[in-house]
C-alpha atoms as an extended CHARMM CRD file, in Angstrom:
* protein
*
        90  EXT
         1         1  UNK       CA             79.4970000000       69.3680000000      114.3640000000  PROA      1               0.0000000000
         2         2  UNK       CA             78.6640000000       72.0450000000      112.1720000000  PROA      2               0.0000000000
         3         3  UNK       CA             78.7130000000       71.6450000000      108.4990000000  PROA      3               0.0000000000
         4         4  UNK       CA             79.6990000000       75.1350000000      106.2170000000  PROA      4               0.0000000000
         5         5  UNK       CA             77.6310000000       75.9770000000      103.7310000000  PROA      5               0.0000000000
         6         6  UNK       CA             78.8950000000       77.3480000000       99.9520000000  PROA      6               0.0000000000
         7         7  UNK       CA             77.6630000000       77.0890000000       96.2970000000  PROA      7               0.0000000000
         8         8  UNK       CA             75.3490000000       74.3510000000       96.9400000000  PROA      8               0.0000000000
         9         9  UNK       CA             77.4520000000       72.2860000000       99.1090000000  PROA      9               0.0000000000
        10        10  UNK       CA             77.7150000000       71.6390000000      102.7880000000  PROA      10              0.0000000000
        11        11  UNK       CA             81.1580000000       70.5630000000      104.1240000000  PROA      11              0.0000000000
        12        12  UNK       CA             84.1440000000       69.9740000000      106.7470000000  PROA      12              0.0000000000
        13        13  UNK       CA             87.1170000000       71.6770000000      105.8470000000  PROA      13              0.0000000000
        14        14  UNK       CA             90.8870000000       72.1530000000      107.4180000000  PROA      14              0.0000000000
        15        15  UNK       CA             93.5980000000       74.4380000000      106.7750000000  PROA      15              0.0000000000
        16        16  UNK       CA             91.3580000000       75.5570000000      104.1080000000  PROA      16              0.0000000000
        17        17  UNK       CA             90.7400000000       72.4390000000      102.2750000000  PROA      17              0.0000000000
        18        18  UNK       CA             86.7920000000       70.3180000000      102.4010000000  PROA      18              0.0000000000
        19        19  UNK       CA             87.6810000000       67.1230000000      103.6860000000  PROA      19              0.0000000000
        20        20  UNK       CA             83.8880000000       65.7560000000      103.2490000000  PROA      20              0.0000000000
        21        21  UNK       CA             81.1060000000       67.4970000000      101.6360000000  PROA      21              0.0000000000
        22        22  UNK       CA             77.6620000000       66.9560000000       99.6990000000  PROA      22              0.0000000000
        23        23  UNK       CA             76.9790000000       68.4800000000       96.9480000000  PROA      23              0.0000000000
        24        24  UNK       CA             73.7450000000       69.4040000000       94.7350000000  PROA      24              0.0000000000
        25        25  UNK       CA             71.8900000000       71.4750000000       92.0790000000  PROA      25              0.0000000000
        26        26  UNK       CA             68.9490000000       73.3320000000       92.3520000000  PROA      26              0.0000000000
        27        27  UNK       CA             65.7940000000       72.1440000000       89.9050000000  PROA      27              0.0000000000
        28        28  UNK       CA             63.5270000000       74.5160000000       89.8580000000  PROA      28              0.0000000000
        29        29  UNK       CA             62.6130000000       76.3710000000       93.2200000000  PROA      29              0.0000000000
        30        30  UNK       CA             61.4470000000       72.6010000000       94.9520000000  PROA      30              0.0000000000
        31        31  UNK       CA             63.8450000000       70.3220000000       94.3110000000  PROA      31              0.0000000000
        32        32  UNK       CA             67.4570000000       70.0680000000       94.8570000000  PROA      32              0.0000000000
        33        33  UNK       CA             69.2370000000       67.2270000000       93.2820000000  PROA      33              0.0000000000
        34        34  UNK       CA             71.9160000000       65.6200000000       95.7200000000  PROA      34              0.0000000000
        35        35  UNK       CA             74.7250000000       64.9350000000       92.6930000000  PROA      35              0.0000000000
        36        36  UNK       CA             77.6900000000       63.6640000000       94.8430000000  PROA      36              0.0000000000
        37        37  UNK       CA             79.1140000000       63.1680000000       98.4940000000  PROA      37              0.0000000000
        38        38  UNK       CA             82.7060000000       63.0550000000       99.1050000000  PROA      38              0.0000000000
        39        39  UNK       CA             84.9870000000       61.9460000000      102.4990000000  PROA      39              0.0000000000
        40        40  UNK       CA             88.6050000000       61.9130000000      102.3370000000  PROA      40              0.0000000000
        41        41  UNK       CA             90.3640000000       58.7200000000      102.8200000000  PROA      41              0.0000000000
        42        42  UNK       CA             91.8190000000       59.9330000000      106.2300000000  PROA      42              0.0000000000
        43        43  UNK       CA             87.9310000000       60.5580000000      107.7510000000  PROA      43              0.0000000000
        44        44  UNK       CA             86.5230000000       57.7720000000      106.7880000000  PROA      44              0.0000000000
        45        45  UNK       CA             84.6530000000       55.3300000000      109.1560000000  PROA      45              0.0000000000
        46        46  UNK       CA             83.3430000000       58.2130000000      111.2780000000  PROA      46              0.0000000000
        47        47  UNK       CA             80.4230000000       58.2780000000      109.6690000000  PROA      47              0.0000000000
        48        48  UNK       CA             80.6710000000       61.2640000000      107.8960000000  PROA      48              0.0000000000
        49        49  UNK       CA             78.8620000000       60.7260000000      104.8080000000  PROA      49              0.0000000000
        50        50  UNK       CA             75.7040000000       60.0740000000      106.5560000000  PROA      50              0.0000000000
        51        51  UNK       CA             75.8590000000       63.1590000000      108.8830000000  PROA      51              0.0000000000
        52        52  UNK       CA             76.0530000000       65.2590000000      104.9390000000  PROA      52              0.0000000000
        53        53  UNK       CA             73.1070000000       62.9360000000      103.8910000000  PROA      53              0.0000000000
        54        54  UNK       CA             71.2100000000       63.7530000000      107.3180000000  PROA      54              0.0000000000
        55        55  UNK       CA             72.2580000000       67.1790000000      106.8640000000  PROA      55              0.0000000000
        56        56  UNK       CA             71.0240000000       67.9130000000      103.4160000000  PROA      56              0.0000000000
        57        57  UNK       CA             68.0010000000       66.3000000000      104.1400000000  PROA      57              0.0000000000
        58        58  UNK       CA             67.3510000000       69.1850000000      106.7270000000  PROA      58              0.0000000000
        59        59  UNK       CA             68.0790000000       72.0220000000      104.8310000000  PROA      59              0.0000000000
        60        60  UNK       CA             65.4590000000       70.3630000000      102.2950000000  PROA      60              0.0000000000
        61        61  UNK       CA             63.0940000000       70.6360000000      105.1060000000  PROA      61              0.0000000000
        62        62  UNK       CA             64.4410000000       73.8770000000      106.3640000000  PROA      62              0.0000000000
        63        63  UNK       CA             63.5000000000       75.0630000000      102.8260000000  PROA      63              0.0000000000
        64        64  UNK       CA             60.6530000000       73.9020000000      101.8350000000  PROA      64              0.0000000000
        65        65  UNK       CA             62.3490000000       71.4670000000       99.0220000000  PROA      65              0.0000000000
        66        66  UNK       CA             62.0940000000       67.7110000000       97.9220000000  PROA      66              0.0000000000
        67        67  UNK       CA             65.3430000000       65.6390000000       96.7810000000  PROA      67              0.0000000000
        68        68  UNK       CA             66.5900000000       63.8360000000       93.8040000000  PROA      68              0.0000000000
        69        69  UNK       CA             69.0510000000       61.6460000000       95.1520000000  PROA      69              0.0000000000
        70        70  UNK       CA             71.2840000000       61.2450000000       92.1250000000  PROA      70              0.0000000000
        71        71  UNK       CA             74.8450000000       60.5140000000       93.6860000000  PROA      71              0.0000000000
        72        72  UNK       CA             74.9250000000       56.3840000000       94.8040000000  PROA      72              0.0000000000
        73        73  UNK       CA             75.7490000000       57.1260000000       98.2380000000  PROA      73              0.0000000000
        74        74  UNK       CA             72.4150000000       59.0610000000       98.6090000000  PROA      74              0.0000000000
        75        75  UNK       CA             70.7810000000       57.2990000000       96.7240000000  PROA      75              0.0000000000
        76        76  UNK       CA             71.5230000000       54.1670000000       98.8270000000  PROA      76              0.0000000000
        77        77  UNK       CA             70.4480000000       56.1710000000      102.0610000000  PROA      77              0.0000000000
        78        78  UNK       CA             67.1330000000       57.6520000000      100.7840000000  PROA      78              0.0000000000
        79        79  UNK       CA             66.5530000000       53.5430000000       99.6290000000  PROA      79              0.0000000000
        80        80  UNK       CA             67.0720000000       52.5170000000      103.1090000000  PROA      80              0.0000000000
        81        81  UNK       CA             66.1120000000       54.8230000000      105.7880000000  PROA      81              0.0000000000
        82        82  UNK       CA             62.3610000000       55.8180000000      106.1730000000  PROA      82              0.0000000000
        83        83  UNK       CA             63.6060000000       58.8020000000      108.0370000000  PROA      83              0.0000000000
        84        84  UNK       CA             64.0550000000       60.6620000000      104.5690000000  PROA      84              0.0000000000
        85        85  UNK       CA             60.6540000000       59.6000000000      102.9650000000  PROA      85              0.0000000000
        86        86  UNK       CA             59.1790000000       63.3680000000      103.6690000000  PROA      86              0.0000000000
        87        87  UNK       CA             61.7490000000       64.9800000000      101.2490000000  PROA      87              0.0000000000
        88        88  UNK       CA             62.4950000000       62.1920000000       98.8110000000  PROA      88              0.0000000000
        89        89  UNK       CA             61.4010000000       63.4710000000       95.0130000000  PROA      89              0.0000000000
        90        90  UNK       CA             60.6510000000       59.5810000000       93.8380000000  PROA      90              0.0000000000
């Protein structure tokens, strides 16, 4: 699956509308705060929301960046999988 990438956002779309996406803001030229993910009703339970987390998480990497998980979801992912400690901005 390949995520799109917009405006600070990664995301699934069809017929032209996001379906799922994860959303942040850029602090300064290190840190990107994670500020809200998002799966419509009709994709939920495929575990979409994780594969943004996952995928934002990379990018940070990718980039060079640490991140402020802000948005609960996150949050709640960063709190309980070590596999993000090398980009989480505690």
């Amino acid at each position: 699956m390949q995520f799109l990438e917009e405006s600070n956002r990664l995301y699934l779309e069809e017929d032209g509308k996001a379906y799922a996406e994860i959303t942040w803001s850029n602090a300064g030229e290190t840190v990107m705060i994670v500020d809200h993910t998002f799966v419509d009703d009709a994709h939920r339970g495929q575990g979409l929301a994780q594969q943004l987390v996952e995928a934002v998480a990379d990018k940070a990497r990718a980039d060079g960046k640490k991140i402020m998980p802000l948005c609960p979801f996150a949050k709640k992912e960063f709190e309980t999988k070590s596999m993000y400690e090398d980009v989480w901005k505690k």
